[in-house]
Every structure is written in C-alpha cells, then in structure tokens.
C-alpha positions as CSV (number, residue, x, y, z in Angstrom):
1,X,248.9,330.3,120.2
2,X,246.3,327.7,120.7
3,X,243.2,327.7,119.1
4,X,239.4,327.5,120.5
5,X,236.2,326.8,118.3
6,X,232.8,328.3,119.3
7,X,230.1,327.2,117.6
8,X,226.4,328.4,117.1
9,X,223.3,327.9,115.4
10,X,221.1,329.7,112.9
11,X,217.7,330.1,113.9
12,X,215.5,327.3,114.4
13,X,211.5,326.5,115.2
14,X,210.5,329.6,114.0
15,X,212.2,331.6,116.1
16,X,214.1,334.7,113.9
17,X,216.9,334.9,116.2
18,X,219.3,331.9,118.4
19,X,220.8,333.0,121.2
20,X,223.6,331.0,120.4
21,X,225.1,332.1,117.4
22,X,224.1,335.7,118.3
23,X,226.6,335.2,121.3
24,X,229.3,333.1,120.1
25,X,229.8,335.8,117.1
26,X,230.3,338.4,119.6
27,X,234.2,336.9,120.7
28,X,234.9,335.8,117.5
29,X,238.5,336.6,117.0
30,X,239.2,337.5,121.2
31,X,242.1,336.3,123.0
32,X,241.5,334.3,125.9
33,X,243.9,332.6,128.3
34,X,246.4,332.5,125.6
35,X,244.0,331.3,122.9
36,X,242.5,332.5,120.0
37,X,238.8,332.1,119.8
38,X,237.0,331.3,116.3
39,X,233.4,331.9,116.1
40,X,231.5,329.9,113.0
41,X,227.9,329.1,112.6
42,X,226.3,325.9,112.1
43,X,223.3,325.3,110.2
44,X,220.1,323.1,112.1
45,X,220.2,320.6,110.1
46,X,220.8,316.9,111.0
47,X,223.8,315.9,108.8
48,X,224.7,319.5,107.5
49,X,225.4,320.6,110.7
50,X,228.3,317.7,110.8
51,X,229.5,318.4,107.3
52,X,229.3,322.1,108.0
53,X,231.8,321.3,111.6
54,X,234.2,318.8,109.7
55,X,234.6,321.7,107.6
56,X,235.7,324.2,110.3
57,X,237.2,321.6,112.1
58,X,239.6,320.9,109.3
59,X,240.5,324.5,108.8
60,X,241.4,325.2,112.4
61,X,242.5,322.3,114.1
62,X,241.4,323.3,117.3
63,X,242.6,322.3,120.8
64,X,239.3,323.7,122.5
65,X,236.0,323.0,120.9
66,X,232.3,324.4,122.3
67,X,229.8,323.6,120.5
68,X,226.7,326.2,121.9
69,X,222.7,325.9,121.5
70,X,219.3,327.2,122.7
71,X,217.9,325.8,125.5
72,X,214.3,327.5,125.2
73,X,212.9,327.0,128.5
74,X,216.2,326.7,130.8
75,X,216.6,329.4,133.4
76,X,220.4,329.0,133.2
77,X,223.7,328.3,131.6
78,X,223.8,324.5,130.8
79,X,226.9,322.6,130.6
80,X,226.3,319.3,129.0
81,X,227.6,315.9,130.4
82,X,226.4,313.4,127.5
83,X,226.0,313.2,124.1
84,X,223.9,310.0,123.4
85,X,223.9,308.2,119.6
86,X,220.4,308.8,118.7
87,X,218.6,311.4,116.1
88,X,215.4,311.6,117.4
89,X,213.7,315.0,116.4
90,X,210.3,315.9,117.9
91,X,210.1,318.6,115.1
92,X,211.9,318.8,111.9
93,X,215.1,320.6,111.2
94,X,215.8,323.5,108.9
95,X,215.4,321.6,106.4
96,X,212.1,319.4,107.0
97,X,213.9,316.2,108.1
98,X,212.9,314.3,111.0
99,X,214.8,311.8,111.8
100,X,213.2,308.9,114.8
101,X,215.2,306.7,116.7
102,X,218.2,307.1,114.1
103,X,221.7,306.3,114.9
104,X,224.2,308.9,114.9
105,X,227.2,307.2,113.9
106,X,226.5,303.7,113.1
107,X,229.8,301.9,114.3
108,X,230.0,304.5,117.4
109,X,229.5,303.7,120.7
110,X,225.8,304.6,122.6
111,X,227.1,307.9,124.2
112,X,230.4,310.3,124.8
113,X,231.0,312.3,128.2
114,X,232.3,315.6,127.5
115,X,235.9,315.9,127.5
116,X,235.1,320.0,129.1
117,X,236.0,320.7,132.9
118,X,232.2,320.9,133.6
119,X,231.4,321.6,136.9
120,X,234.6,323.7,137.0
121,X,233.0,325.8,134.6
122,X,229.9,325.8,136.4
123,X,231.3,326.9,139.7
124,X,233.0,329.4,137.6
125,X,229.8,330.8,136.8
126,X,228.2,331.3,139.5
127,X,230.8,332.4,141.3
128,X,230.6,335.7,139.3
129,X,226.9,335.7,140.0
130,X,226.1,333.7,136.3
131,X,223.4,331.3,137.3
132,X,224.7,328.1,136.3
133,X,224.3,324.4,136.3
134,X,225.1,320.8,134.7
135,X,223.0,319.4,132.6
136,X,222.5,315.5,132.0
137,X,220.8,315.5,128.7
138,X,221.6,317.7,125.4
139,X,217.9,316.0,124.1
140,X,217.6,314.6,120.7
141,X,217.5,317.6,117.9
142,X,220.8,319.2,116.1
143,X,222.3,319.8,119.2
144,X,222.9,316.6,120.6
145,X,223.7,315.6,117.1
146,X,226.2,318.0,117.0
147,X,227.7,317.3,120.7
148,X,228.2,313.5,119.4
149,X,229.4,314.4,116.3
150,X,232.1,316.8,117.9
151,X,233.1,314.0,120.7
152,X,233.1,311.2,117.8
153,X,235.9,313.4,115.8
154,X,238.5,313.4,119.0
155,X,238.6,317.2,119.1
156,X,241.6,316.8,122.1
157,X,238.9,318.8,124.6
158,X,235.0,319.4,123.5
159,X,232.0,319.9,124.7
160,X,228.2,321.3,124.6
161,X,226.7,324.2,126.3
162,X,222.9,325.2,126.1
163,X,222.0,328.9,126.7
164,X,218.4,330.6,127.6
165,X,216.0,332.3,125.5
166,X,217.1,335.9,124.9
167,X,214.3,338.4,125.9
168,X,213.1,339.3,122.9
169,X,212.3,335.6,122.3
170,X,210.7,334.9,125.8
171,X,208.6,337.8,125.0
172,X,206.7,335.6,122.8
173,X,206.7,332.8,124.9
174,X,204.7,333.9,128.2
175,X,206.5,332.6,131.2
176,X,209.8,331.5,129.7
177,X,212.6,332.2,131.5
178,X,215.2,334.3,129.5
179,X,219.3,335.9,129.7
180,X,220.4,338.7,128.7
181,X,222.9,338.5,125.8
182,X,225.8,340.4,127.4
183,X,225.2,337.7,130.2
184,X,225.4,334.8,127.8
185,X,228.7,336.3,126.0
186,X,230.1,336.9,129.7
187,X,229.4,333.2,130.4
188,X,230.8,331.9,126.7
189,X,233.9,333.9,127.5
190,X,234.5,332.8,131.1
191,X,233.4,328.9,130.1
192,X,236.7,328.9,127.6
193,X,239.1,330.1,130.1
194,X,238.1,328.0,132.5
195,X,238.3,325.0,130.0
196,X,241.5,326.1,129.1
197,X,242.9,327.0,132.9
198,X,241.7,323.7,133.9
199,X,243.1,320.3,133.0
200,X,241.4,318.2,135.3
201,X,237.7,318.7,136.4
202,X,236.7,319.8,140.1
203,X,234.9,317.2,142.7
204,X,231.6,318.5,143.1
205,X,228.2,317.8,143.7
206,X,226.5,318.2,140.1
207,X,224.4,315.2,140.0
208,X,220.4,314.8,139.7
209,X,217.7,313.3,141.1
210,X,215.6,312.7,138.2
C-alpha cells in the first residue's frame, strides 16, 4: 500500500488554534485511493519545521506528500503553484526568529513548481461545491519554507495547500472570510485522491492577472 503524508502546523501569530493541523489530524490513519494517509504536525519555526519533516519523511517514505497551512484571509482552498528560495518573515516564528531576505537552501535553485495535479484538484473541488482555486504565491513565512523544503527533498509527488480561517478564528478577526472544518477535512481528503487518481495535471485556465 502506498503511503501519503499530510502535514500541519501548530498554532501560530497568536492564534490558539490552526486550521491546518486541526484538519489534517482528522484522516490521520484513513485509507484513500489505495493509500494510507499519515497525519504529523510541524512546528512554525523556520528550520525546525525542516528538521521536524526530514524526520517524518525518513520514517515513512512517502509517495504522496501535502504539506497544509493557514491562509488567514483567503476565502477558499488554495493549491499552491511555487515554492520560491527566500525566508522572508514579516513577523517572527514560534520561536522569535525573523529571518529577511534569507536563502532557503543555499545551493538550490530560485523556486520549485509543485509536483501536485493542481488544477485537477481544484476542479475537483469545486465540482463538489468546495470553493476552490490556485494560488501563485505560498508568501514568505514557514509555509513557503516548508513547500521548498519538501520540493528540495524529491518527495516523488508534493505539494502545498493553504486553507481559511476556521470560524472561531474569524470571529476575532471582523470581516475575515472563514471554512468550516468538516469542509476543510472534506477538501484534504478529496485533494489526496485526486493526487493520487491523477498522473498527469488537467489543461485549464488557472492563471492570474496580477
């Protein structure tokens, strides 16, 4: 049986609660499309966060790796394109460090595309009503750090997803847009099989104009 990664993230920016770990936990150990999924959690912490993936990535040799974040201030499921090779954090991680205009990996290239069917995923979604879209930027904080990281060890097929705010959070955020957790998990879960059911991504539109 083949075996996926999902990762998540403890909270973060004084939040007391991420979406994406809160999510991802949820189908730790479910079968899907003939895989097994793993759920582990990441700390925010530039360099941690690596150590803490080689770590899981060495214990489960996955074929299928999604890396997941909050995306405070998205409306939507985001599946990310590019992972560029630059730390630079507008606040500090978990662990006060704040690192500006700081490679990634010295001897790596300036970015990775995701190796993740993405707009086949993304069509997924919204085809069962998920409000989807691609993204073209997974910023400059942990995540991105971690998308590059992931993309930089050859994991066969990776990739990034950002999700919303939960309610709870957006309730202390007037006007954020938010998701419901069950909707998150129900995207999470229908993002892997469609990585896994497709090999090759589908020819659509998922561009932007700025």
């Amino acid at each position: 049986m083949q075996t996926v990664l999902l990762t998540g993230f403890e909270p973060f920016g004084g939040e007391t609660v991420n979406p994406s770990w809160e999510a991802v936990r949820r189908l730790d150990g479910a079968e899907l499309g003939g895989a097994r999924v793993f759920a582990r959690r990441l700390p925010c912490v530039f360099g941690a966060a690596l150590a803490a993936l080689d770590s899981h990535l060495a214990e489960l040799r996955p074929e299928l790796a999604i890396a997941v974040g909050q995306a405070g201030g998205r409306p939507d499921i985001t599946v990310e394109r590019v992972a560029i090779n630059v730390d630079d954090a507008r606040i500090a991680d978990n662990a006060g460090r704040q690192p500006i205009d700081q490679p990634i990996a010295a001897d790596g290239p300036a970015a990775y595309f995701a190796t993740l069917p993405i707009k086949a995923i993304v069509a997924g979604l919204r085809a069962q009503g998920i409000p989807a879209s691609v993204s073209q930027t997974a910023g400059t904080f942990v995540c991105n750090h971690v998308m590059y990281g992931l993309l930089h060890r050859r994991v066969p097929r990776a990739g990034f997803i950002h999700i919303p705010y939960l309610p709870e959070q957006a309730a202390g955020h007037p006007g954020a847009p938010s998701m419901a957790l069950d909707d998150c998990v129900a995207a999470l879960r229908l993002a892997v099989e469609l990585a896994l059911a497709h090999r090759h991504d589908l020819a659509l539109a998922g561009g932007a104009t700025h």
